[in-house]
mmCIF file of the N, C-alpha and C atoms, coordinates in Angstrom:
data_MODEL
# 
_entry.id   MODEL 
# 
loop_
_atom_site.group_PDB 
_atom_site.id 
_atom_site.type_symbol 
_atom_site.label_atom_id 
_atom_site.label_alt_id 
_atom_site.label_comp_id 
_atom_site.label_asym_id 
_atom_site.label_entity_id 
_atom_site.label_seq_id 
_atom_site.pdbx_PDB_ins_code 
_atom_site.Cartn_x 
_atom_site.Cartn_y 
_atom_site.Cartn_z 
_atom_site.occupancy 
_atom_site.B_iso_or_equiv 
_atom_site.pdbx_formal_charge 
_atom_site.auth_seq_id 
_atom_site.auth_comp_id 
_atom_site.auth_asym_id 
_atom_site.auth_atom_id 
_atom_site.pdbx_PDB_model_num 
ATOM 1   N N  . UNK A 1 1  ? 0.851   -1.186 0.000   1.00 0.00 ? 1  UNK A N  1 
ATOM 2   C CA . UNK A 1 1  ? 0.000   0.000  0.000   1.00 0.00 ? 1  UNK A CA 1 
ATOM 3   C C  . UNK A 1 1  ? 0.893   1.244  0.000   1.00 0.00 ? 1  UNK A C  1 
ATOM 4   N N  . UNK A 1 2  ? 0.305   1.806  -0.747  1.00 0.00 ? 2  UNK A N  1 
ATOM 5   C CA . UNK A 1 2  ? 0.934   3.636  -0.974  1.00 0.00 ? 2  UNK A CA 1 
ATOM 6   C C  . UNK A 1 2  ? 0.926   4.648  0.035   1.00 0.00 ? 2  UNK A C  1 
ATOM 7   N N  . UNK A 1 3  ? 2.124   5.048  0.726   1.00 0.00 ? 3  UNK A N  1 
ATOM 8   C CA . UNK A 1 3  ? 1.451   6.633  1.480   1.00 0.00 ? 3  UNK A CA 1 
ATOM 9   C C  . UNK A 1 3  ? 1.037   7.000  0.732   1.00 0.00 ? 3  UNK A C  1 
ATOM 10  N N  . UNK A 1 4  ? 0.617   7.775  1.644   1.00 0.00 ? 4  UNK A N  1 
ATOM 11  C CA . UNK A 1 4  ? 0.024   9.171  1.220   1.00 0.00 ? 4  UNK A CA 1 
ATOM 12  C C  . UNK A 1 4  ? 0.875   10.189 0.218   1.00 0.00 ? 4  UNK A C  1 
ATOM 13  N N  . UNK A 1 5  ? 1.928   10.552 0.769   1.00 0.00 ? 5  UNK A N  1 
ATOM 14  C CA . UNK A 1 5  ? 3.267   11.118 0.727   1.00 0.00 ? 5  UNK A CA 1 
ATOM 15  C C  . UNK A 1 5  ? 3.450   10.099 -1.009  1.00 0.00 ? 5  UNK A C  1 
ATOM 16  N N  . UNK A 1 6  ? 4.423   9.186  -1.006  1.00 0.00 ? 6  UNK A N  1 
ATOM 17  C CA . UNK A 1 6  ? 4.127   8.713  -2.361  1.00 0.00 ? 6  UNK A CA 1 
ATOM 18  C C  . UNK A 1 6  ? 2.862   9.160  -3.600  1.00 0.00 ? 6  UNK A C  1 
ATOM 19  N N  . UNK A 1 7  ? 1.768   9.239  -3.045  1.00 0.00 ? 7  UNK A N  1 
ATOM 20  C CA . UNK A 1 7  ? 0.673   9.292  -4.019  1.00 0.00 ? 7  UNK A CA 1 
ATOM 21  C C  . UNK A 1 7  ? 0.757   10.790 -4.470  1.00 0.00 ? 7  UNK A C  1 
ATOM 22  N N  . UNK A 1 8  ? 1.233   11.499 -3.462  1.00 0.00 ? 8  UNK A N  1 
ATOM 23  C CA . UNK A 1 8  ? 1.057   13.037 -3.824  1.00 0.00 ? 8  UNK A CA 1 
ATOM 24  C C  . UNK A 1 8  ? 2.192   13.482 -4.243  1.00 0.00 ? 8  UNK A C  1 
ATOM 25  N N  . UNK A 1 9  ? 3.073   12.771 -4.174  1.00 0.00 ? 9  UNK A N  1 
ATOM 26  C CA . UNK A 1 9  ? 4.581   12.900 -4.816  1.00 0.00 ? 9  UNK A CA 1 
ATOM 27  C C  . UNK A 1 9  ? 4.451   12.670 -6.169  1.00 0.00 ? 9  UNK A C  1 
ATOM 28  N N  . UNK A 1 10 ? 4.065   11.645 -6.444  1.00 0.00 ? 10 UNK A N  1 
ATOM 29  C CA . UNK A 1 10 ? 3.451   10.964 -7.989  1.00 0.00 ? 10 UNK A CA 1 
ATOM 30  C C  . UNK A 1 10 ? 2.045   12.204 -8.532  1.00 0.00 ? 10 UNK A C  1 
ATOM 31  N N  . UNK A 1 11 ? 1.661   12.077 -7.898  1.00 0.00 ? 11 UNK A N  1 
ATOM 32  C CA . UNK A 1 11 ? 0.625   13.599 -8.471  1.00 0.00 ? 11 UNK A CA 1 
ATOM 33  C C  . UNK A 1 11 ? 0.951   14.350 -9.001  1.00 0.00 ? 11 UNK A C  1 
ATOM 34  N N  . UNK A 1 12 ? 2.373   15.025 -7.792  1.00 0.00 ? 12 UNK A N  1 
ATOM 35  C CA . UNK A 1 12 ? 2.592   16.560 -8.348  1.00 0.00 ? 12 UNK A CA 1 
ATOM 36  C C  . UNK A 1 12 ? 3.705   16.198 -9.378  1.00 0.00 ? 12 UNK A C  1 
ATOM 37  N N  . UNK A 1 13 ? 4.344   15.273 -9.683  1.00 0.00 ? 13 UNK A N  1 
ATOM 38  C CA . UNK A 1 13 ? 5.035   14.770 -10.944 1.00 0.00 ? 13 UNK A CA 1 
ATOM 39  C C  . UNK A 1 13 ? 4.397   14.892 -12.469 1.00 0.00 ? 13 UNK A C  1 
ATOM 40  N N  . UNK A 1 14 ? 3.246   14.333 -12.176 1.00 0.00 ? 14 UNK A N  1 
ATOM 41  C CA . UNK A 1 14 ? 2.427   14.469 -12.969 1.00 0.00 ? 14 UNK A CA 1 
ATOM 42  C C  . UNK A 1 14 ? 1.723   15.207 -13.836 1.00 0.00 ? 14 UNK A C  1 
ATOM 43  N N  . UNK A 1 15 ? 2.106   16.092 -12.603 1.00 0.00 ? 15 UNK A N  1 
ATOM 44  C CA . UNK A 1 15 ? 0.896   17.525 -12.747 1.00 0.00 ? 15 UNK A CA 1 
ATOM 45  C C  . UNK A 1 15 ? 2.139   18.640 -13.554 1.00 0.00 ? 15 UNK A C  1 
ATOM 46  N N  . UNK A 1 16 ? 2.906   18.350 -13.069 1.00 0.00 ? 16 UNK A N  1 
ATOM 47  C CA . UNK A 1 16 ? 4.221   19.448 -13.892 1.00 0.00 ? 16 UNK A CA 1 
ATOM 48  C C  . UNK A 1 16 ? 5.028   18.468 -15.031 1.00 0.00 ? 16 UNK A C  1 
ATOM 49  N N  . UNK A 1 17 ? 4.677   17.499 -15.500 1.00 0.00 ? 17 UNK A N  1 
ATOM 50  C CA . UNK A 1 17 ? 4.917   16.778 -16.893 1.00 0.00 ? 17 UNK A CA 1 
ATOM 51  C C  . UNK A 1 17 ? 3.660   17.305 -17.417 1.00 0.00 ? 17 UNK A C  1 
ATOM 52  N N  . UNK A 1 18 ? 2.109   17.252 -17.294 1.00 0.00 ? 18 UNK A N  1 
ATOM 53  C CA . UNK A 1 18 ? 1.330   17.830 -18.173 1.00 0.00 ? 18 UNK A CA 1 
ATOM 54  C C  . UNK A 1 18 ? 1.394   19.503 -18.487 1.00 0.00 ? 18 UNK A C  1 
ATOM 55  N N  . UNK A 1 19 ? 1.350   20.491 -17.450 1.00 0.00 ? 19 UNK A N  1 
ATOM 56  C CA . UNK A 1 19 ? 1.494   21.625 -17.472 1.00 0.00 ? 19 UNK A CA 1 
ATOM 57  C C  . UNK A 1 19 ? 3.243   21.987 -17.931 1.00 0.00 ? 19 UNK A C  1 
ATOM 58  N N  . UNK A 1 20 ? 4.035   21.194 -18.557 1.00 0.00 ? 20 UNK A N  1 
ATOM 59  C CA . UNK A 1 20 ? 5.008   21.482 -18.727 1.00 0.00 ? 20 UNK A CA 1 
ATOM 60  C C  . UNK A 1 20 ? 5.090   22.388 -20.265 1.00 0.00 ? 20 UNK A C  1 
ATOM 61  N N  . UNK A 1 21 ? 6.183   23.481 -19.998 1.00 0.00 ? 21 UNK A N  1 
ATOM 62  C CA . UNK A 1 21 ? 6.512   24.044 -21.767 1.00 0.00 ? 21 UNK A CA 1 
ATOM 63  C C  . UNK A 1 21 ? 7.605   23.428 -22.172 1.00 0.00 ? 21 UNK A C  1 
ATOM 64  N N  . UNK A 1 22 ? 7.975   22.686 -21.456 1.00 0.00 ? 22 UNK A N  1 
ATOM 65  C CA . UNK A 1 22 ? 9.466   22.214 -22.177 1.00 0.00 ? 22 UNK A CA 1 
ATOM 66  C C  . UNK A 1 22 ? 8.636   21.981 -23.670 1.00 0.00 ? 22 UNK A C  1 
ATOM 67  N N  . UNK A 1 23 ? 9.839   22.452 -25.044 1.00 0.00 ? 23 UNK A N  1 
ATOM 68  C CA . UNK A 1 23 ? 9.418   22.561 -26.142 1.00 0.00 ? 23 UNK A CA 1 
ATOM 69  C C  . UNK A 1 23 ? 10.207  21.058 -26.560 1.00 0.00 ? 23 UNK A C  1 
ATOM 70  N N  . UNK A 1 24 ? 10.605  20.461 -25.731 1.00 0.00 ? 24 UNK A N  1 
ATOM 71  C CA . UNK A 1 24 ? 10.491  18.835 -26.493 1.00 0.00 ? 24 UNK A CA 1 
ATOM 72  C C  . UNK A 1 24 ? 9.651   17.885 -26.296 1.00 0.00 ? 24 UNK A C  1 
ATOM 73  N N  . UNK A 1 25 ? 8.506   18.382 -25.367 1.00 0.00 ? 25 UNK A N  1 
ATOM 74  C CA . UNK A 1 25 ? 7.960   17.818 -24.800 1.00 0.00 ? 25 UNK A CA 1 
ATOM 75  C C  . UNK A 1 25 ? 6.804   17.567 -26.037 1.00 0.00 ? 25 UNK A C  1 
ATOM 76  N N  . UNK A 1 26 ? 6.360   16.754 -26.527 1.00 0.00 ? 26 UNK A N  1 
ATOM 77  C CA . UNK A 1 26 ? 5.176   16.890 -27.399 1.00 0.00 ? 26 UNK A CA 1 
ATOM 78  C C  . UNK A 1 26 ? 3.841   17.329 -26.760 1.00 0.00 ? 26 UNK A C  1 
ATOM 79  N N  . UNK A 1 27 ? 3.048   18.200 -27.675 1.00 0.00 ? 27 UNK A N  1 
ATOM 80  C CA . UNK A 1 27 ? 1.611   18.840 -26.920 1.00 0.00 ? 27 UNK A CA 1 
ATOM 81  C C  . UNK A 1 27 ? 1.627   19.369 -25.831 1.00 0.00 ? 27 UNK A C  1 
ATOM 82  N N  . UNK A 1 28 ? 2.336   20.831 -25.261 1.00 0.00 ? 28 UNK A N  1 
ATOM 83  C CA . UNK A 1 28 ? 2.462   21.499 -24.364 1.00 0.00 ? 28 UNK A CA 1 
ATOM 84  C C  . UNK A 1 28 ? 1.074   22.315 -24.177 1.00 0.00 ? 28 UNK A C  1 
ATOM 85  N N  . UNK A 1 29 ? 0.328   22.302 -22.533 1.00 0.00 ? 29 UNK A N  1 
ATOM 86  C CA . UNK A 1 29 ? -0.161  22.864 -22.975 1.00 0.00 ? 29 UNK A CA 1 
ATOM 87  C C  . UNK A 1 29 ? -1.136  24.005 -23.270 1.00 0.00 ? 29 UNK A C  1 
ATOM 88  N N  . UNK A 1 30 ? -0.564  25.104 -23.664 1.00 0.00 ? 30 UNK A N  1 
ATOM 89  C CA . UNK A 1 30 ? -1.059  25.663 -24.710 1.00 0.00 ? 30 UNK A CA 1 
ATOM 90  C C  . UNK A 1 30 ? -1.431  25.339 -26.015 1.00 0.00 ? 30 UNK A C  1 
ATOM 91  N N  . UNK A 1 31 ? -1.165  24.404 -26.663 1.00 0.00 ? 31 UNK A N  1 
ATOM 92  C CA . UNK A 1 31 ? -1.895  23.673 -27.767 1.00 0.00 ? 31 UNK A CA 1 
ATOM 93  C C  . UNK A 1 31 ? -2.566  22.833 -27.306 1.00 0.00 ? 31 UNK A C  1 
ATOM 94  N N  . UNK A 1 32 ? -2.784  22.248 -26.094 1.00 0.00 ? 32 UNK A N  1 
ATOM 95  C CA . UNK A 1 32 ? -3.861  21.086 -25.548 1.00 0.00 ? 32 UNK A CA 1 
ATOM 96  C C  . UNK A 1 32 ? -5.299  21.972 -25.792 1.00 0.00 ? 32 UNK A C  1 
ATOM 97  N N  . UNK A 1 33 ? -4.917  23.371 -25.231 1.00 0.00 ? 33 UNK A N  1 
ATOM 98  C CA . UNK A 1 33 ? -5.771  24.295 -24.779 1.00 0.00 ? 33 UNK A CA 1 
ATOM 99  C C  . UNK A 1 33 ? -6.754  24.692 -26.120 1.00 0.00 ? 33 UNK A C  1 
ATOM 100 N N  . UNK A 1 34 ? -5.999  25.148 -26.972 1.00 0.00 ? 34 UNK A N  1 
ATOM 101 C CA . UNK A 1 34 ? -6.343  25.502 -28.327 1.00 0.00 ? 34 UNK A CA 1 
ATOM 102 C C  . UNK A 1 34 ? -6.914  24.420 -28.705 1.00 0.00 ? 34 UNK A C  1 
ATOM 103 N N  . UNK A 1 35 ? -6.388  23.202 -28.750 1.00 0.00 ? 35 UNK A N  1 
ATOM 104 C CA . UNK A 1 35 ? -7.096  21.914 -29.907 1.00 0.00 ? 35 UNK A CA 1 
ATOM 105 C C  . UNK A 1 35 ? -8.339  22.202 -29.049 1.00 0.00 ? 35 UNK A C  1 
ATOM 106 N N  . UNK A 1 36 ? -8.440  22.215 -27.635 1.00 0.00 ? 36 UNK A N  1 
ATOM 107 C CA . UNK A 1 36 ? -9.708  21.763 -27.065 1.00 0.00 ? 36 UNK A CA 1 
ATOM 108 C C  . UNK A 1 36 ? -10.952 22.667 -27.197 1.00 0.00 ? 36 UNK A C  1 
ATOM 109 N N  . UNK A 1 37 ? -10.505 23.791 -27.907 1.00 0.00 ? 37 UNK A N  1 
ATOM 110 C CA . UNK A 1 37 ? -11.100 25.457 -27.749 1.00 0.00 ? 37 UNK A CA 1 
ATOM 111 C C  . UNK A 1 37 ? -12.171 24.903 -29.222 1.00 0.00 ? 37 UNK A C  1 
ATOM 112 N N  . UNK A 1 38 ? -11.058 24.036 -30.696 1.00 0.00 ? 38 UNK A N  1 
ATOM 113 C CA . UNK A 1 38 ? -11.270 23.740 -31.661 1.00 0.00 ? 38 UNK A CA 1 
ATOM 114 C C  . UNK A 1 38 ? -12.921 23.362 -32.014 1.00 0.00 ? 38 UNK A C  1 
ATOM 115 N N  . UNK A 1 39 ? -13.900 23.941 -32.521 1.00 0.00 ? 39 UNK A N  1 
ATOM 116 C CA . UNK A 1 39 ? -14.745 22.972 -32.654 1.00 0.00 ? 39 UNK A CA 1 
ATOM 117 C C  . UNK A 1 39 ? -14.847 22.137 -34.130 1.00 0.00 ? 39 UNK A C  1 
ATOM 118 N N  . UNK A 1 40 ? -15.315 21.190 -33.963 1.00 0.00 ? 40 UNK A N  1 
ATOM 119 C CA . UNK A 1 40 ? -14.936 20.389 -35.604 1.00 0.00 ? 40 UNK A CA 1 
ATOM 120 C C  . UNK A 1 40 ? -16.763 20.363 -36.006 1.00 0.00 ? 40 UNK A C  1 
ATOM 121 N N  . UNK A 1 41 ? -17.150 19.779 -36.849 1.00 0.00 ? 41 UNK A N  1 
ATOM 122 C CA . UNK A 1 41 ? -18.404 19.608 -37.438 1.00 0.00 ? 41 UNK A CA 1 
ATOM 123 C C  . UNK A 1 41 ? -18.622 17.786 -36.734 1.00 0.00 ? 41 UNK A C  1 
ATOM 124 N N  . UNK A 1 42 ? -17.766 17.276 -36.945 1.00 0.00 ? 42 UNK A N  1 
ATOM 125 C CA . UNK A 1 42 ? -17.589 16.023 -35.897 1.00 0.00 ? 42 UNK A CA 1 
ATOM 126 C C  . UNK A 1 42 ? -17.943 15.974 -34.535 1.00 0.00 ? 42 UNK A C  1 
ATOM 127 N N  . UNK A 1 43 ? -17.131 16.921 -33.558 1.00 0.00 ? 43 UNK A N  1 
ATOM 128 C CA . UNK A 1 43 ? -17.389 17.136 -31.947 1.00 0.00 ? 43 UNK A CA 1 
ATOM 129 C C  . UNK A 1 43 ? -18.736 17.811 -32.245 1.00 0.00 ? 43 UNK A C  1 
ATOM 130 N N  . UNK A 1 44 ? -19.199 18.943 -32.454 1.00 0.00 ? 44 UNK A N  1 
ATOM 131 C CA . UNK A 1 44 ? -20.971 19.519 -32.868 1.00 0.00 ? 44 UNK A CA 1 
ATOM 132 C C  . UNK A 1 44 ? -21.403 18.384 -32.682 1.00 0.00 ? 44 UNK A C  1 
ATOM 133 N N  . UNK A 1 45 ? -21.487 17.234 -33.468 1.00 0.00 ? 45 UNK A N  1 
ATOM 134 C CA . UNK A 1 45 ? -22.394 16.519 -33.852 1.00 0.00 ? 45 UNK A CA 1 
ATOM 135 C C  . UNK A 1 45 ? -22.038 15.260 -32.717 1.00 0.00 ? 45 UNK A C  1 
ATOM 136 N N  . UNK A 1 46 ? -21.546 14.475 -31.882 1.00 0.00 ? 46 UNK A N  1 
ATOM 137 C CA . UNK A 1 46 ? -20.846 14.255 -30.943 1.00 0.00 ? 46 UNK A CA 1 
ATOM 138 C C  . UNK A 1 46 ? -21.818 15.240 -29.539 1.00 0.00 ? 46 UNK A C  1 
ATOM 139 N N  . UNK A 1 47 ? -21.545 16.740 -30.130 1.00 0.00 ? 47 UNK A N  1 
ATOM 140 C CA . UNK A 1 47 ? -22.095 16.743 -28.489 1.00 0.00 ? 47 UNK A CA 1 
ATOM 141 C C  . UNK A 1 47 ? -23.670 17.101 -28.404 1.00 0.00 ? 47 UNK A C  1 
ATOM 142 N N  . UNK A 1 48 ? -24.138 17.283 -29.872 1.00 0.00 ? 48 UNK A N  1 
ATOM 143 C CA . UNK A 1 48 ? -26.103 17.266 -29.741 1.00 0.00 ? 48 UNK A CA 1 
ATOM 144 C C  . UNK A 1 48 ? -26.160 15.909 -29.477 1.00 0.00 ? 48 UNK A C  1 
ATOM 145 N N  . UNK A 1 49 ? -25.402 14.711 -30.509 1.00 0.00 ? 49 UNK A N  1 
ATOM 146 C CA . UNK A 1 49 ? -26.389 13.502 -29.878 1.00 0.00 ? 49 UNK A CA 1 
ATOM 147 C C  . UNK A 1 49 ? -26.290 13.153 -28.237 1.00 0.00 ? 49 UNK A C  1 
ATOM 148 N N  . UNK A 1 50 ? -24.984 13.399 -27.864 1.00 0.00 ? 50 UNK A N  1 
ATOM 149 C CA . UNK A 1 50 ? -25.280 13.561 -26.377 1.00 0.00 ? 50 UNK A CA 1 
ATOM 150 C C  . UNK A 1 50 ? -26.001 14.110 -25.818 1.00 0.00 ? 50 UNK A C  1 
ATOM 151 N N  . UNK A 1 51 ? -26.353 15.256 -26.375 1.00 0.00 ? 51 UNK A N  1 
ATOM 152 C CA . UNK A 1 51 ? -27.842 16.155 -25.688 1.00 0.00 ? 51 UNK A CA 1 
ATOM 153 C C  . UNK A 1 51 ? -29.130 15.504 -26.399 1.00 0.00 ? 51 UNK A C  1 
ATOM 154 N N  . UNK A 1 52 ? -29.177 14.722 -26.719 1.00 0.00 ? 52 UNK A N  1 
ATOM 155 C CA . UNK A 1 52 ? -30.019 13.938 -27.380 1.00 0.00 ? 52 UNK A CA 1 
ATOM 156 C C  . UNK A 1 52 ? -30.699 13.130 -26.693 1.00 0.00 ? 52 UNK A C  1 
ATOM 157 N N  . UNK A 1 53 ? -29.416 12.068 -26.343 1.00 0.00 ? 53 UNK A N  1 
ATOM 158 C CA . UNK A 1 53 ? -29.289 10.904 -25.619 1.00 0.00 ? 53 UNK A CA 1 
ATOM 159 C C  . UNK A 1 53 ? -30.005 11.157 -23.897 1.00 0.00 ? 53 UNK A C  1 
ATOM 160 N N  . UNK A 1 54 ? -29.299 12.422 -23.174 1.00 0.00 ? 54 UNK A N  1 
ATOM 161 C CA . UNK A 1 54 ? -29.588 12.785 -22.317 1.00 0.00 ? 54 UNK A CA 1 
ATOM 162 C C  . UNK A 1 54 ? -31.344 13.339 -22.033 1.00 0.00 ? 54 UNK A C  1 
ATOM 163 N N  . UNK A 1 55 ? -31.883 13.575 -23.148 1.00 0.00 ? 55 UNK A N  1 
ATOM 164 C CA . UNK A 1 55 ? -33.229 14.184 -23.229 1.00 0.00 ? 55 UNK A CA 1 
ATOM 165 C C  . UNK A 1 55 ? -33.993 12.966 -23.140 1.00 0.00 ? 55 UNK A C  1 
ATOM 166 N N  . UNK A 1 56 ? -33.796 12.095 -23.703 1.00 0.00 ? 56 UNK A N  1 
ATOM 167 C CA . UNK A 1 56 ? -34.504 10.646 -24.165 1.00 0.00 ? 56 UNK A CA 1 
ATOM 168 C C  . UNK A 1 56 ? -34.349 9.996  -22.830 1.00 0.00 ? 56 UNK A C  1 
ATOM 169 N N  . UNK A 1 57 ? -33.678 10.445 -22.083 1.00 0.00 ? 57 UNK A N  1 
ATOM 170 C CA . UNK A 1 57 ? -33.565 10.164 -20.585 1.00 0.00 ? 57 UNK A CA 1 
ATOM 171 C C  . UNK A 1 57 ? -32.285 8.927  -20.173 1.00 0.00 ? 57 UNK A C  1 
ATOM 172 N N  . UNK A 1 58 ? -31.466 9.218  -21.171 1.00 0.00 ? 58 UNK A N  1 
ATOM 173 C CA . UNK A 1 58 ? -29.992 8.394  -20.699 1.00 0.00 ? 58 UNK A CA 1 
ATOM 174 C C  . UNK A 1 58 ? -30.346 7.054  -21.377 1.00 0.00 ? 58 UNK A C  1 
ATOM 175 N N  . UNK A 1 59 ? -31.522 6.735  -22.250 1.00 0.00 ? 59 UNK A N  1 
ATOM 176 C CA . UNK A 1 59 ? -31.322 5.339  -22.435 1.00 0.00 ? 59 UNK A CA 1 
ATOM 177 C C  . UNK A 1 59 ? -30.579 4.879  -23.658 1.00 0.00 ? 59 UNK A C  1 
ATOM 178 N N  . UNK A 1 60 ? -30.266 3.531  -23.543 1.00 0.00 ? 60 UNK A N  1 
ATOM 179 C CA . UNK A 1 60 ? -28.918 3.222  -24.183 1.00 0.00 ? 60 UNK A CA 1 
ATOM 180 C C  . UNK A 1 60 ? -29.895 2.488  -25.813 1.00 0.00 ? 60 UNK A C  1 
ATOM 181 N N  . UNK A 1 61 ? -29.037 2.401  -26.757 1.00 0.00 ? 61 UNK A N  1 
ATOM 182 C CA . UNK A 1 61 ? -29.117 1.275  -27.421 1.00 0.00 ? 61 UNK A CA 1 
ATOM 183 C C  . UNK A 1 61 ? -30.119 2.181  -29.108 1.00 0.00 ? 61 UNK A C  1 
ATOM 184 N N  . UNK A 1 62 ? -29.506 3.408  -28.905 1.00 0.00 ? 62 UNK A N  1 
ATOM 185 C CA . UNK A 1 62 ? -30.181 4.451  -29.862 1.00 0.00 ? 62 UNK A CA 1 
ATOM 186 C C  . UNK A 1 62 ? -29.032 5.393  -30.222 1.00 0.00 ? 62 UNK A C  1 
ATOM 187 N N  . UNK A 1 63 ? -27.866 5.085  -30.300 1.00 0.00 ? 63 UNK A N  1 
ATOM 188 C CA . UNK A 1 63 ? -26.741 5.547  -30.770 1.00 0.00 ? 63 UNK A CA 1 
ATOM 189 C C  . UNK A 1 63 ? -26.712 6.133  -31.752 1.00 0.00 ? 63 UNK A C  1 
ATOM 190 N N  . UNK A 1 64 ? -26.923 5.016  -32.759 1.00 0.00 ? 64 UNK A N  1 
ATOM 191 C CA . UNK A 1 64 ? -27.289 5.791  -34.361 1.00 0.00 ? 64 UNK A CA 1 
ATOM 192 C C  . UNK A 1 64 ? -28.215 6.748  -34.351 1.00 0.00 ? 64 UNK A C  1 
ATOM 193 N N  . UNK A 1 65 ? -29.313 6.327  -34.219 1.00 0.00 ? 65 UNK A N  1 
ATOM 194 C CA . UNK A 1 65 ? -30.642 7.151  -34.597 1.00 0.00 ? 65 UNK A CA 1 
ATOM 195 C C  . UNK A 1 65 ? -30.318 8.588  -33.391 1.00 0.00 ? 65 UNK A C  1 
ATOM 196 N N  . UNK A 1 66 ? -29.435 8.513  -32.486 1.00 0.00 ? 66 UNK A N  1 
ATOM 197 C CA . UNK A 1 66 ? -29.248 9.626  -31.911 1.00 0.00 ? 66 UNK A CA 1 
ATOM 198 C C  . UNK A 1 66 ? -27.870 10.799 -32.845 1.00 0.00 ? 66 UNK A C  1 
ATOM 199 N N  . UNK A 1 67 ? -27.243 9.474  -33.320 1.00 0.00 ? 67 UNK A N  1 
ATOM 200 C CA . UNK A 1 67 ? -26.001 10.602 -34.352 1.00 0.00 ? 67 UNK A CA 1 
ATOM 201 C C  . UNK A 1 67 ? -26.625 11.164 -35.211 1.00 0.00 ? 67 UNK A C  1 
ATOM 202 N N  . UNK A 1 68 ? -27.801 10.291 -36.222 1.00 0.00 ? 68 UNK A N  1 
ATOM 203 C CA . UNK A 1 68 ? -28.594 10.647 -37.055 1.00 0.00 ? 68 UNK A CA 1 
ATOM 204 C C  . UNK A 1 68 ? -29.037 11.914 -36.888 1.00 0.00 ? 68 UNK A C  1 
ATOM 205 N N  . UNK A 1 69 ? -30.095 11.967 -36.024 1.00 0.00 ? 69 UNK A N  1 
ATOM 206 C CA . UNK A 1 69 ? -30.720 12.845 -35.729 1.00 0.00 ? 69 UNK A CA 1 
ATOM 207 C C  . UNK A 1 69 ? -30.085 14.183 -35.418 1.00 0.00 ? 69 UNK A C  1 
ATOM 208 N N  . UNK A 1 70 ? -28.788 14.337 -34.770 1.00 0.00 ? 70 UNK A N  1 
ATOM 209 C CA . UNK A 1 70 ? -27.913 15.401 -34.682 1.00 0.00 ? 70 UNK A CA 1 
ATOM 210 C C  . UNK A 1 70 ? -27.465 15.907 -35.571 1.00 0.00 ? 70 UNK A C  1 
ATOM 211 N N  . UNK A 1 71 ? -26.994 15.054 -36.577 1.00 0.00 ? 71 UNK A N  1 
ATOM 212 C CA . UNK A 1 71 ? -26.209 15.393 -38.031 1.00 0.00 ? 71 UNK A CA 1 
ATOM 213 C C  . UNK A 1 71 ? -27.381 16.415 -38.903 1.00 0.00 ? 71 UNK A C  1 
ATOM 214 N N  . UNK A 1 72 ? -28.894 15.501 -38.900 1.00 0.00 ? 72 UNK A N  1 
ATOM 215 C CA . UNK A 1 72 ? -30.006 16.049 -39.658 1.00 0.00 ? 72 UNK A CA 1 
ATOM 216 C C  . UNK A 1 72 ? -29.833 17.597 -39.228 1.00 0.00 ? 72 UNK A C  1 
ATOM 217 N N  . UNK A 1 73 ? -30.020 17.907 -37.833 1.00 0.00 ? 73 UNK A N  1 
ATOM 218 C CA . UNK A 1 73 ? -30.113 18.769 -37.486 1.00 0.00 ? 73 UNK A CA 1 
ATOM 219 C C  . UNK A 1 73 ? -29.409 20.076 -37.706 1.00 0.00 ? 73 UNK A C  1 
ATOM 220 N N  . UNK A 1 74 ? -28.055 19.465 -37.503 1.00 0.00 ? 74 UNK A N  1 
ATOM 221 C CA . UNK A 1 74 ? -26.886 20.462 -37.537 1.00 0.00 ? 74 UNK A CA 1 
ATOM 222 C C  . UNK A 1 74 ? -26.615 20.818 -38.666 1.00 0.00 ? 74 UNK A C  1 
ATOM 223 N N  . UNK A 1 75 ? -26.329 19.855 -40.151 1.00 0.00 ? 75 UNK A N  1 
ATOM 224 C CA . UNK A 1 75 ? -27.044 20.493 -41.380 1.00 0.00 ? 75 UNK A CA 1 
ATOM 225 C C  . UNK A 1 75 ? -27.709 21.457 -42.018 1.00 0.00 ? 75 UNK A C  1 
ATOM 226 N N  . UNK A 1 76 ? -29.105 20.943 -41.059 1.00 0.00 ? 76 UNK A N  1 
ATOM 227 C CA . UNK A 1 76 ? -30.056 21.672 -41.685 1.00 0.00 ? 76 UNK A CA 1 
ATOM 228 C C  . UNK A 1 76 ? -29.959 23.523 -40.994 1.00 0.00 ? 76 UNK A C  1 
ATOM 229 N N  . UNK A 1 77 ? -29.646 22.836 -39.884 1.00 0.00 ? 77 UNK A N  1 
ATOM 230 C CA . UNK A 1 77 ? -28.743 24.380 -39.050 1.00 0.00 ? 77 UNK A CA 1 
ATOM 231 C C  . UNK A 1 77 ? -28.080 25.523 -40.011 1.00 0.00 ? 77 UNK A C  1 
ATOM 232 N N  . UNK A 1 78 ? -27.180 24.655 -40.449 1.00 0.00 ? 78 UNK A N  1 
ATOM 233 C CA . UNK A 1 78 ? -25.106 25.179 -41.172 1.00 0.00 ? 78 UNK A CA 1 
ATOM 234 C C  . UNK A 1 78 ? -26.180 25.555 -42.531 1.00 0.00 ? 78 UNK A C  1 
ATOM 235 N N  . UNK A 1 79 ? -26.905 25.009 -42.978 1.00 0.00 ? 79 UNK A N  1 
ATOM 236 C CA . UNK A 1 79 ? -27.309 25.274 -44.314 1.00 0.00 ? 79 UNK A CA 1 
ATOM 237 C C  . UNK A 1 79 ? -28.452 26.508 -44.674 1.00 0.00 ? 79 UNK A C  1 
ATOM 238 N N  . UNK A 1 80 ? -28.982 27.034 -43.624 1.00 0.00 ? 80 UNK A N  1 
ATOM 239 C CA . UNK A 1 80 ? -30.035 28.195 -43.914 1.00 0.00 ? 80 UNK A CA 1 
ATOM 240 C C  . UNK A 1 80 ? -29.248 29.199 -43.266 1.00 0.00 ? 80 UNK A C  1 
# 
C-alpha cells in the first residue's frame, strides 16, 4: 500500500509533466488548450447527440438514430 506522501509525490510529478513548456515535450499545454477550444463539425455533432441521448432520458441502445438525428439537425442548421 501507498502513502500518502508517495501518491502526492506521484501527483505533483504528474501535474508538472502535463502543465510542462518544455518545447520537447510533445503537446504542451497551450496547444492542448487551443485543440480543445477547436470545434470540428464532428465534436458539434458528438455533443447534440449527447444532448439527445440525455433528453430521451440516458437510455442506451439508440446511438445511431441519436447521431442521425444530430447530423439532420446540424445540417439543416449550417445550411439556412
Amino acid at each position: 500500500m501507498k502513502s500518502i506522501f508517495q501518491r502526492e509525490t506521484r501527483m505533483a510529478s504528474k501535474a508538472k509533466t502535463i502543465g510542462s513548456t518544455d518545447p520537447t515535450q510533445a503537446g504542451t499545454a497551450v496547444e492542448e488548450s487551443e485543440r480543445l477550444l477547436q470545434s470540428t463539425p464532428e465534436q458539434e455533432i458528438r455533443n447534440r447527440a449527447y444532448e439527445i441521448y440525455l433528453q430521451r432520458g440516458a437510455e442506451s441502445g439508440y446511438e445511431v438514430e441519436d447521431w442521425l438525428q444530430a447530423e439532420r439537425e446540424l445540417t439543416t442548421k449550417s445550411s439556412n
